[in-house]
OpenMM code with the backbone's topology and positions (N, CA, C; nanometers):
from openmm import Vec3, app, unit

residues = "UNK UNK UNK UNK UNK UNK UNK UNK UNK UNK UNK UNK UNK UNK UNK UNK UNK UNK UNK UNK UNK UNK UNK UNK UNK UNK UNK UNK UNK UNK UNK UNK UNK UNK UNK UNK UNK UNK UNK UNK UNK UNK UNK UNK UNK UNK UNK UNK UNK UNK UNK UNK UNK UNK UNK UNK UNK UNK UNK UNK UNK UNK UNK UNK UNK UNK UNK UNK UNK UNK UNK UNK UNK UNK UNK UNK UNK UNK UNK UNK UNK UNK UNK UNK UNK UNK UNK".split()
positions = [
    Vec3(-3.8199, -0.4963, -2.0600),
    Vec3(-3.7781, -0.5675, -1.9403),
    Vec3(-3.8217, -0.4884, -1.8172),
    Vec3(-3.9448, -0.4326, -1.8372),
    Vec3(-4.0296, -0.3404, -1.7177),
    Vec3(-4.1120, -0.4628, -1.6577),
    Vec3(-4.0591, -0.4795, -1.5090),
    Vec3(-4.1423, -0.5838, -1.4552),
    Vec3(-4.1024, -0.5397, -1.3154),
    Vec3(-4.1762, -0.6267, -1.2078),
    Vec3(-4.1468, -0.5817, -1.0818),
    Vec3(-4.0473, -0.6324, -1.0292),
    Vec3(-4.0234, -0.7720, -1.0775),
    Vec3(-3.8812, -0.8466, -1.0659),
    Vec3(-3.7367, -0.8099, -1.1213),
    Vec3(-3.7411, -0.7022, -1.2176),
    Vec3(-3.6479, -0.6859, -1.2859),
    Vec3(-3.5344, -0.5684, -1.1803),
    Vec3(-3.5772, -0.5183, -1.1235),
    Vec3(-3.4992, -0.4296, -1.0225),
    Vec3(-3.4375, -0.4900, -0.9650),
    Vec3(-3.4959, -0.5911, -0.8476),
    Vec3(-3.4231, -0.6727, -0.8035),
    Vec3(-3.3406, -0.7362, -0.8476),
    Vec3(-3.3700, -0.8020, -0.9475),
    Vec3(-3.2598, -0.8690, -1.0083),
    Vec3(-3.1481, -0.8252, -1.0607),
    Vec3(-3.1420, -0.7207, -1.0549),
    Vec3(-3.0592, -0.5911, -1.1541),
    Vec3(-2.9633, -0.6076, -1.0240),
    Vec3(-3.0637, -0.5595, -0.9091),
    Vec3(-2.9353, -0.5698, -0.7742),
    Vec3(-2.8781, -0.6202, -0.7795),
    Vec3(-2.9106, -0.7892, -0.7660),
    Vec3(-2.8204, -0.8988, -0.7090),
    Vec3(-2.7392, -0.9270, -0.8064),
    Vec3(-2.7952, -0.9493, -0.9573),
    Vec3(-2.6844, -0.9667, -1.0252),
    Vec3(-2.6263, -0.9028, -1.1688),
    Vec3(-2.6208, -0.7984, -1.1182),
    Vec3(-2.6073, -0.7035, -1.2576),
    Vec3(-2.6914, -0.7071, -1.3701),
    Vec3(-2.6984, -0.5910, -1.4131),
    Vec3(-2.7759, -0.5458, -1.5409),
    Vec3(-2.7604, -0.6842, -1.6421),
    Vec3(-2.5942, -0.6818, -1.6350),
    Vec3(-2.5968, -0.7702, -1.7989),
    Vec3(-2.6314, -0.9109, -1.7588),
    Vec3(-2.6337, -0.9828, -1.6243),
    Vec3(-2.6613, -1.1063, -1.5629),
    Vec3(-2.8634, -1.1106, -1.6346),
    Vec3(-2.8611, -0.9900, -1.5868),
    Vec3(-3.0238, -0.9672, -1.5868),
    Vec3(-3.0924, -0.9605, -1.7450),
    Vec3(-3.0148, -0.9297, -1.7899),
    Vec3(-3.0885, -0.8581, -1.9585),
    Vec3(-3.0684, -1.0239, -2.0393),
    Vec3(-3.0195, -1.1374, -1.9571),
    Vec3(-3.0276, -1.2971, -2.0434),
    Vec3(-3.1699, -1.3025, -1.9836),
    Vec3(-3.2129, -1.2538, -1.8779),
    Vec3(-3.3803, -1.3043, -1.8509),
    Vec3(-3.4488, -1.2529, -1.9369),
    Vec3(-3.4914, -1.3056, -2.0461),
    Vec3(-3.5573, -1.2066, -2.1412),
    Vec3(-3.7014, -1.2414, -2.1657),
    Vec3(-3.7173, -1.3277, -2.0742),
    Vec3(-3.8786, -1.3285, -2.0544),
    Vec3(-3.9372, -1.3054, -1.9256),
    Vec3(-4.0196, -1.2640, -1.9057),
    Vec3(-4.1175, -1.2139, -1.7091),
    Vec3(-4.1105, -1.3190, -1.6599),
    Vec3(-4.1685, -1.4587, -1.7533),
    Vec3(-4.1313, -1.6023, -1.6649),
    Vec3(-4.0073, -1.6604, -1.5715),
    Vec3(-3.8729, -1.5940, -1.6886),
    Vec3(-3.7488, -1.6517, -1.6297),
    Vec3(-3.7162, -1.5422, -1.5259),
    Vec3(-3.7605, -1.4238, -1.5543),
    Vec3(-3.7268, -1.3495, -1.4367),
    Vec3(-3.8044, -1.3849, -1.2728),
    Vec3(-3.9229, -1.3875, -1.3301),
    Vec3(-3.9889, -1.4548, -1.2012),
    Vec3(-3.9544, -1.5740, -1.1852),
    Vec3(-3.9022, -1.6763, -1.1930),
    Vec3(-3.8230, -1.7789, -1.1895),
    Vec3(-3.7312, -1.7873, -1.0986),
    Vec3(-3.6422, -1.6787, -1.1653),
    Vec3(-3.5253, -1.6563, -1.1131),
    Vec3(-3.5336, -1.5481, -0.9677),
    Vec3(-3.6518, -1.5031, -0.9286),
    Vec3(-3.6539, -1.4524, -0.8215),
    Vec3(-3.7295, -1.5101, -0.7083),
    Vec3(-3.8071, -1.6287, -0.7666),
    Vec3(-3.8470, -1.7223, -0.6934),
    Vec3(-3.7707, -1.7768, -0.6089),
    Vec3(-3.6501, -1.8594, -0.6948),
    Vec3(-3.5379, -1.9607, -0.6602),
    Vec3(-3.4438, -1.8320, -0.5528),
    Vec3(-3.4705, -1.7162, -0.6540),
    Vec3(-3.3660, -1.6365, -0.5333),
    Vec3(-3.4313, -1.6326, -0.3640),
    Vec3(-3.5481, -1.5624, -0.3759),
    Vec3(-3.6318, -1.5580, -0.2462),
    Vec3(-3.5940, -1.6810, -0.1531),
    Vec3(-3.6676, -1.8096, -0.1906),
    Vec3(-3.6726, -1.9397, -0.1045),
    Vec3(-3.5206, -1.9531, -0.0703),
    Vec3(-3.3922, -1.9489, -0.1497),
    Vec3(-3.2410, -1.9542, -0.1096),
    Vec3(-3.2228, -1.8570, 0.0307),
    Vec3(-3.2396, -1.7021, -0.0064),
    Vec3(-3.2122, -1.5714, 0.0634),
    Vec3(-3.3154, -1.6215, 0.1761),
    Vec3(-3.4330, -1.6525, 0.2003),
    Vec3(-3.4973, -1.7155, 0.3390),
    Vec3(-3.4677, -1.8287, 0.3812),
    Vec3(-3.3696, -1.9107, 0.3396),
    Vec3(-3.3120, -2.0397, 0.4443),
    Vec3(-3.1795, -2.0452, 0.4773),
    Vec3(-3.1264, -1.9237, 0.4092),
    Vec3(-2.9768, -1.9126, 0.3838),
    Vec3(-2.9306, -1.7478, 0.4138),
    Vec3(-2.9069, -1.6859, 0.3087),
    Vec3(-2.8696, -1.5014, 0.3327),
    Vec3(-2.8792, -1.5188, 0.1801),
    Vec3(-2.8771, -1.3790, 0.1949),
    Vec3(-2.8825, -1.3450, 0.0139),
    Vec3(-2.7255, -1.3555, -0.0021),
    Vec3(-2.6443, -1.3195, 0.0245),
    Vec3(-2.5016, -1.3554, -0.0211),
    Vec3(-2.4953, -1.5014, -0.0806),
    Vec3(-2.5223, -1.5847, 0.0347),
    Vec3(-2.5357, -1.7266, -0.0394),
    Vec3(-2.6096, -1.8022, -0.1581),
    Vec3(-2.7613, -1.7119, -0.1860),
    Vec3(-2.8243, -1.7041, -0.2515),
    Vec3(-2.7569, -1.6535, -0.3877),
    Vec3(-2.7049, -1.5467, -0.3649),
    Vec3(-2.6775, -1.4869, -0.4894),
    Vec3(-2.5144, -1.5900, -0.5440),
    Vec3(-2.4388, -1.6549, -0.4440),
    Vec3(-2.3138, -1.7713, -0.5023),
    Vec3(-2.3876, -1.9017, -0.5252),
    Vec3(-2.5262, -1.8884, -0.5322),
    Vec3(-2.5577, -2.0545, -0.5730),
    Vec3(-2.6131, -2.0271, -0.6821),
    Vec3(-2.6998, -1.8698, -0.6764),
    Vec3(-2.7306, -1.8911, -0.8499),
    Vec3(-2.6514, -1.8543, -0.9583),
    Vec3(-2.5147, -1.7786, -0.9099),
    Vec3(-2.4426, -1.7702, -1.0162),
    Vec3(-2.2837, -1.8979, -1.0103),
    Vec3(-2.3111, -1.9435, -0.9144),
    Vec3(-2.1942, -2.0699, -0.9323),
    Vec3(-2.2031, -2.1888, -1.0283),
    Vec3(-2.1447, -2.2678, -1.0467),
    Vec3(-2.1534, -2.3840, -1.1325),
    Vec3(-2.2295, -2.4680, -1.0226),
    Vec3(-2.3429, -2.5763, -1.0956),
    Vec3(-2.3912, -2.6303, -1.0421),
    Vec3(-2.4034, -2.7941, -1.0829),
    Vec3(-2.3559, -2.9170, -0.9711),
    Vec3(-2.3407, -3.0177, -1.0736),
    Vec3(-2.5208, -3.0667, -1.0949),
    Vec3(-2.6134, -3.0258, -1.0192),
    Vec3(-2.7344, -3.1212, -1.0724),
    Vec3(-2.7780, -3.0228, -1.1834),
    Vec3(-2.6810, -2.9299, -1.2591),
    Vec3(-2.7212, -2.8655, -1.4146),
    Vec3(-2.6095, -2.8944, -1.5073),
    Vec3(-2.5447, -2.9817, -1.4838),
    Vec3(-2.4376, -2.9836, -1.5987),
    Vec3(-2.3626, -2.8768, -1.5398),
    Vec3(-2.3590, -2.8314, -1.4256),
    Vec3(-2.2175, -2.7450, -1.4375),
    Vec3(-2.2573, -2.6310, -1.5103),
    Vec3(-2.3694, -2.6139, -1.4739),
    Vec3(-2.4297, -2.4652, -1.5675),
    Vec3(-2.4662, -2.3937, -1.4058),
    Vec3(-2.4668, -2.2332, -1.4269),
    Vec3(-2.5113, -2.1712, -1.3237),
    Vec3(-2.6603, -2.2027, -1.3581),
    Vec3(-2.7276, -2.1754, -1.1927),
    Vec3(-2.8457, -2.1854, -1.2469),
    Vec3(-2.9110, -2.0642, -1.2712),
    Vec3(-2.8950, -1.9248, -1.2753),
    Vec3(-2.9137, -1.8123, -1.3174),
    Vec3(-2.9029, -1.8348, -1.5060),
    Vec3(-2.7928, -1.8798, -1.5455),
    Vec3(-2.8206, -1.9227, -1.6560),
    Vec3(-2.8667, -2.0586, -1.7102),
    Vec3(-2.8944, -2.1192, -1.6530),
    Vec3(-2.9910, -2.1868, -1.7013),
    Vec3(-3.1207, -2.1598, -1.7222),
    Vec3(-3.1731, -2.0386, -1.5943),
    Vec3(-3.2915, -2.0285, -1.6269),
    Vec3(-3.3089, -1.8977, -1.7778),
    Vec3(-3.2263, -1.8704, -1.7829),
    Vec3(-3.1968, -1.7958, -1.9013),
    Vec3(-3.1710, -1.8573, -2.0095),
    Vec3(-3.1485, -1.9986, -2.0375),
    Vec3(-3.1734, -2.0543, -2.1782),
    Vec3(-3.2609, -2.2147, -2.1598),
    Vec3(-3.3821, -2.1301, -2.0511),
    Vec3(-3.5018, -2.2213, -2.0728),
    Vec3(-3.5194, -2.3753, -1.9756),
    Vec3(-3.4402, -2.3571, -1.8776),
    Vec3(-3.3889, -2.5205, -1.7909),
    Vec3(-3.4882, -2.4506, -1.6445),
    Vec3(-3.5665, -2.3717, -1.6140),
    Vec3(-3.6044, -2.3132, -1.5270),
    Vec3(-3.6396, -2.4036, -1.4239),
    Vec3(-3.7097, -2.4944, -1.4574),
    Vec3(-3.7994, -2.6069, -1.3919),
    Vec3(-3.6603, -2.7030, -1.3363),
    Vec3(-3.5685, -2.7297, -1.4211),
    Vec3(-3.4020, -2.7979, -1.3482),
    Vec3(-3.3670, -2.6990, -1.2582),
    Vec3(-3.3402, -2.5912, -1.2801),
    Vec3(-3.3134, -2.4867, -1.1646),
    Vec3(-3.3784, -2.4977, -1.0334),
    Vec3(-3.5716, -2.5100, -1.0344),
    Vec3(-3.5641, -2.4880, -0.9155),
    Vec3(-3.5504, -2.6511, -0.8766),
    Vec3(-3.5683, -2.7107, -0.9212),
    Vec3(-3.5148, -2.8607, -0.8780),
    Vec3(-3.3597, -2.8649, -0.8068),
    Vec3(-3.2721, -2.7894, -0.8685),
    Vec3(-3.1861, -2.8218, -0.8174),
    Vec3(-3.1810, -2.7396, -0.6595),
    Vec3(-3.2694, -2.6439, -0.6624),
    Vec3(-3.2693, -2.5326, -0.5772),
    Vec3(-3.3334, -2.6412, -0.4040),
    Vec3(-3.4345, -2.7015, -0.4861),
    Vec3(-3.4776, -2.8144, -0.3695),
    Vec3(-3.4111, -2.8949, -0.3571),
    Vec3(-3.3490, -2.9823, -0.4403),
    Vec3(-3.2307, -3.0235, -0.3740),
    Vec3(-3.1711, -2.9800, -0.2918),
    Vec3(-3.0743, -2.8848, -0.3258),
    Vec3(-3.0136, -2.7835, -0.2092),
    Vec3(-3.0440, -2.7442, -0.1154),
    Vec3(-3.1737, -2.7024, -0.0912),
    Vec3(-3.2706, -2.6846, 0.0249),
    Vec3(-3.2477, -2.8104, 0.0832),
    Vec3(-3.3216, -2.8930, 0.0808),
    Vec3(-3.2866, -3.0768, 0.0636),
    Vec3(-3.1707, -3.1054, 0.1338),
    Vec3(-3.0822, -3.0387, 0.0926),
    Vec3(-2.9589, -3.1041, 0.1519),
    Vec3(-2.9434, -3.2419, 0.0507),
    Vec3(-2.9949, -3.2338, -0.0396),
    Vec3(-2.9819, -3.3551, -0.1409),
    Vec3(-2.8454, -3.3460, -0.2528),
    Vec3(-2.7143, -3.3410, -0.1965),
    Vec3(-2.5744, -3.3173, -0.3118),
    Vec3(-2.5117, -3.4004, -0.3329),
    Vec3(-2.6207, -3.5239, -0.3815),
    Vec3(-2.5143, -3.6256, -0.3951),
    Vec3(-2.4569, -3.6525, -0.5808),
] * unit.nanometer
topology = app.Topology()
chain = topology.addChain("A")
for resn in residues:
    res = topology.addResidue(resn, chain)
    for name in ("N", "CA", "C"):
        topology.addAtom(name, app.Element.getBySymbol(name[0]), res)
């Protein structure tokens, strides 16, 4: 789990949040969706949307979702949100 994304991610959401990214994809994924949030928003907010329940995932965080493979729903929901799309 040596990647350039993996530090960061370690920051925002702990080691054990981090060690479900178990591929470079979902990690870069997941720091994608973080980046575009943390630049329209703050990283605080960033970091309560990817670990909150989310309803356009079933009520799955989307940190874990992108951790059991929904990556592409994640950042969808992420544009949504951007979007202003919560209906």
């Amino acid at each position: 789990m040596d990647d350039a994304n993996t530090e960061a991610l370690i920051a925002q959401f702990g080691r054990r949040v981090t060690s479900q990214l178990a591929e470079p994809e979902q990690r870069a994924t997941a720091t994608r969706i973080f980046q575009q949030l943390a630049e329209r928003e703050d990283p605080a907010t960033a970091r309560a949307w990817m670990i909150g329940m989310n309803p356009h995932l079933d009520d799955q965080a989307p940190i874990l979702a992108i951790a059991t493979g929904r990556g592409r729903e994640a950042e969808a929901a992420a544009r949504a949100y951007l979007d202003g799309q919560w209906t």
